[in-house]
C-alpha positions in Angstrom: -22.9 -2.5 38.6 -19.8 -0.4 39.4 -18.0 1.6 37.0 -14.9 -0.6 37.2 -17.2 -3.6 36.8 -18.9 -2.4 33.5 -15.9 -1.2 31.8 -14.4 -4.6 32.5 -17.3 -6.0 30.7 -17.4 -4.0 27.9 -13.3 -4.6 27.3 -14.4 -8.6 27.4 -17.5 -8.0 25.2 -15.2 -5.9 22.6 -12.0 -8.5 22.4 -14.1 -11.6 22.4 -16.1 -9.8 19.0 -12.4 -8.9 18.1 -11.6 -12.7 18.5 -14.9 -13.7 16.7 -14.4 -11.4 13.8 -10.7 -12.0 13.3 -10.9 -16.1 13.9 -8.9 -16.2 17.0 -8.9 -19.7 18.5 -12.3 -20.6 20.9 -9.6 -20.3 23.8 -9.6 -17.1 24.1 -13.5 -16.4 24.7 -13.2 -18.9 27.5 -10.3 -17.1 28.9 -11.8 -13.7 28.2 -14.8 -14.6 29.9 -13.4 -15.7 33.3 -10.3 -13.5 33.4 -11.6 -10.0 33.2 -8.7 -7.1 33.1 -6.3 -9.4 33.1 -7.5 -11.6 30.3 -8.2 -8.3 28.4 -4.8 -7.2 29.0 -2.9 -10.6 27.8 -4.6 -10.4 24.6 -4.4 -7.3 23.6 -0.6 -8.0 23.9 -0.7 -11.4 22.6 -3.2 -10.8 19.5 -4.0 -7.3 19.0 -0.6 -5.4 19.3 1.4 -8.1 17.2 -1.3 -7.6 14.4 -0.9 -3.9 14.7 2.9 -4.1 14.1 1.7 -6.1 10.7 -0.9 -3.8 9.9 0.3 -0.6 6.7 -3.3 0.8 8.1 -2.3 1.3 11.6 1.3 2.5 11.2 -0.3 4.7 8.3 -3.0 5.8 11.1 0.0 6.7 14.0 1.9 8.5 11.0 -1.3 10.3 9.9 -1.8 11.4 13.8 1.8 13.0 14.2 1.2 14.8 10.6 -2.0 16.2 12.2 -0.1 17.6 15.1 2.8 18.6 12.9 2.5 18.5 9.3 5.6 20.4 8.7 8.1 18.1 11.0 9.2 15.0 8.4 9.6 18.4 5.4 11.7 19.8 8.1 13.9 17.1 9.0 14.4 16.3 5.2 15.0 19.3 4.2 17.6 20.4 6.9 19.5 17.0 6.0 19.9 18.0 2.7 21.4 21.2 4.0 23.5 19.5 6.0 24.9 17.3 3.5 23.8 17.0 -0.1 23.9 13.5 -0.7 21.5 11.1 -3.1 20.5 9.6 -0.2 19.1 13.0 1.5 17.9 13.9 -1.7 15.7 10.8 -2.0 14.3 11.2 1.2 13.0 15.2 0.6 12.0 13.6 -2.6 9.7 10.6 -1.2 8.5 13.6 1.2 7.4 15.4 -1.3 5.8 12.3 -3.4 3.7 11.6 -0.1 2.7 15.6 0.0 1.6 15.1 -4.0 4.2 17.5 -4.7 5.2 15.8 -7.9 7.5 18.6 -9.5 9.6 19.5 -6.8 9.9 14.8 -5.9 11.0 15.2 -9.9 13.6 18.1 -9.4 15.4 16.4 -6.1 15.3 12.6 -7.9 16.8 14.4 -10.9 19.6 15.6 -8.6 20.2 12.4 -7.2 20.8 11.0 -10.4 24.2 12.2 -11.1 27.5 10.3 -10.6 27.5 6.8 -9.3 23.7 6.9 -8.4 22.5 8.1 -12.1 21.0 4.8 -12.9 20.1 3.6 -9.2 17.1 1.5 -9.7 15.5 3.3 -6.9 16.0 6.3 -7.8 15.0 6.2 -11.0 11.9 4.2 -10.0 10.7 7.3 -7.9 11.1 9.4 -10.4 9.1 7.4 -12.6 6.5 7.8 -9.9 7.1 11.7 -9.7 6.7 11.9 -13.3 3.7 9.4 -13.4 2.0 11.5 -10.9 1.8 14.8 -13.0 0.5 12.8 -16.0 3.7 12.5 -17.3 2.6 8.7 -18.8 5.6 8.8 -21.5 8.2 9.9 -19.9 7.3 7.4 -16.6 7.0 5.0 -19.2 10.6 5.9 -21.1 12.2 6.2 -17.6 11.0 3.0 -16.6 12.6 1.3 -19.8 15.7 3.0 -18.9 15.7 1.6 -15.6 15.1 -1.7 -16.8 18.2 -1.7 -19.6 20.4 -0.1 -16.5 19.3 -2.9 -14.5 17.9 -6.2 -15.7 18.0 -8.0 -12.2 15.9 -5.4 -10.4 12.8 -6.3 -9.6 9.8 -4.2 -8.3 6.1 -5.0 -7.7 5.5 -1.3 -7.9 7.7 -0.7 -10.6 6.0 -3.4 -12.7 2.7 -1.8 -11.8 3.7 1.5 -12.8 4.8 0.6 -15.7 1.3 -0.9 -16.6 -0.3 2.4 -15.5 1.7 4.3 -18.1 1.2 1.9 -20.8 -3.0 2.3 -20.3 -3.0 6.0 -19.8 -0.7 6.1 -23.1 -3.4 4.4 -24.5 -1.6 1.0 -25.3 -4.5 -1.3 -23.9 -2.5 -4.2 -25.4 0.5 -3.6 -24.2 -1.2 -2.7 -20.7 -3.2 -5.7 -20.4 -0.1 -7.7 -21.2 1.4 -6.1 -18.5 -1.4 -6.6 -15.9 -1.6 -10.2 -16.5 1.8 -10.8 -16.3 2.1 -9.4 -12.7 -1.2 -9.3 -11.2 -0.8 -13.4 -9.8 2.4 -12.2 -7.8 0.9 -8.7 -6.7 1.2 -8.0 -3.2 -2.1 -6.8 -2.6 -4.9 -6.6 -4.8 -4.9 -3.2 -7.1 -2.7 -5.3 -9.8 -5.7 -7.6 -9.9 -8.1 -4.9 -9.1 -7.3 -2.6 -12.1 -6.0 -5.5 -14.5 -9.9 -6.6 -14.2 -11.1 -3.1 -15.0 -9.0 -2.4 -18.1 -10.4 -5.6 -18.9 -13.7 -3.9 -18.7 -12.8 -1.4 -20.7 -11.4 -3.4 -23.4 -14.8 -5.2 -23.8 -13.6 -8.5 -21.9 -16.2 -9.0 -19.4 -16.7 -12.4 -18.9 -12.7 -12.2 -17.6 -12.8 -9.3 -15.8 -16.1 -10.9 -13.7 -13.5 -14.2 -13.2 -10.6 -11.5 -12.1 -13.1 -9.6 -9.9 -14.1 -13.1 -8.3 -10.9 -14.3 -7.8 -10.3 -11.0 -6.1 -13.2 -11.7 -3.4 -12.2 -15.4 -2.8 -9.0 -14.4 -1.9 -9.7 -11.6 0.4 -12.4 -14.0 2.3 -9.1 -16.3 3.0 -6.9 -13.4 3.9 -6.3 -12.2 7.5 -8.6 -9.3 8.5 -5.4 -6.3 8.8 -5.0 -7.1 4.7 -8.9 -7.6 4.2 -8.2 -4.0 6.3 -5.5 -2.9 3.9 -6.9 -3.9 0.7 -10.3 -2.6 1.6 -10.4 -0.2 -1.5 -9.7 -3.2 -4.2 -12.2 -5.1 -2.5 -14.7 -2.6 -2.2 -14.4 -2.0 -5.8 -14.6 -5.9 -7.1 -17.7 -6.2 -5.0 -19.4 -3.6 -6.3 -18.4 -4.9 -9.8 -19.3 -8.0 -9.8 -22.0 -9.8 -10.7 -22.7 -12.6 -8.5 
């Protein structure tokens, strides 16, 4: 068999597994199996691309791939905005930079800065700094900027925000209060570490019979799920597999 010949079959062989795997309609295979290049090439652009586009993982893995090649060049362009102009809104960006680096101090300092004038009790704002505060084990003062978010706004709603503040209440040591908090958003969680770490503080509070149900639940809805979130939420799923029982 030519070269040409056996690449072509080995494109088929891989995109009708891809099909297979991912639950593509039975179409495909037959199309995949007479069409050769061409076939291969209408669905990658009709099935693969599209789910890329959807996929956090693969923009996360092109992101990841220019960071390799220059891990200095989104520092750079935030930085020399905020030199251009210093404005809340080129201070938040330097500061998500710097959250994404794990530079926790320095996303504190620039969210600080941001939050002066009109912007001092943007929701946003004050959510990231929450975060920056959060990540240098910070639990009370997340957890006291948090509340002042929510008195400053008490329309705003964030997932994250609602997640973070669980995390602070459990490492402040308010397992009550944290579990309140987990239950209360883990059934509207997009994705599945609300769930995920709701069922192991449940653990941890001696509630095992409920964690195994939250754990389950966890697995039954990731067999339903579309393979870029089963993708995506690997880590949660990982971890309620390997703690439950059945």
């Amino acid at each position: 068999m030519s070269p040409i010949l056996l690449l072509g079959a080995v494109l088929q062989i891989a995109c009708a597994v891809h099909a297979i795997r991912t639950g593509r309609p039975m179409y495909w295979l037959f199309l995949l199996l007479i069409g050769s290049y061409i076939a291969v090439v209408i669905y990658v652009i009709a099935e693969v691309v599209p789910e890329m586009r959807n996929s956090a993982g693969a923009r996360r893995i092109v992101r990841n791939a220019r960071d390799t090649i220059d891990p200095e060049r989104r520092s750079r362009d935030a930085s020399a905005r905020l030199e251009l102009a210093d404005t809340a809104d080129n201070r938040r960006r330097l500061a998500e930079e710097r959250l994404e680096r794990g530079d926790f101090a320095a996303a504190e300092a620039q969210y600080k800065g941001a939050l002066q004038g009109l912007y001092r009790t943007d929701p946003h704002l004050m959510l990231g700094l929450a975060r920056a505060q959060f990540g240098q084990g910070h639990a009370r003062e997340a957890r006291d900027t948090l509340d002042a978010l929510i008195a400053a706004n008490p329309d705003f709603r964030s997932s994250e925000g609602h997640l973070l503040y669980a995390r602070a209440l459990e490492a402040m040591g308010d397992l009550p209060a944290a579990l309140h908090e987990y239950e209360a958003l883990a059934p509207g969680y997009p994705g599945e570490e609300g769930r995920a770490r709701h069922a192991q503080l449940l653990q941890r509070d001696g509630q095992h019979d409920k964690a195994q149900e939250v754990f389950a639940d966890i697995l039954r809805r990731s067999r339903l799920a579309p393979a870029y979130y089963q993708r995506d939420q690997r880590e949660w799923i990982d971890l309620a597999k390997r703690e439950s029982r059945s």
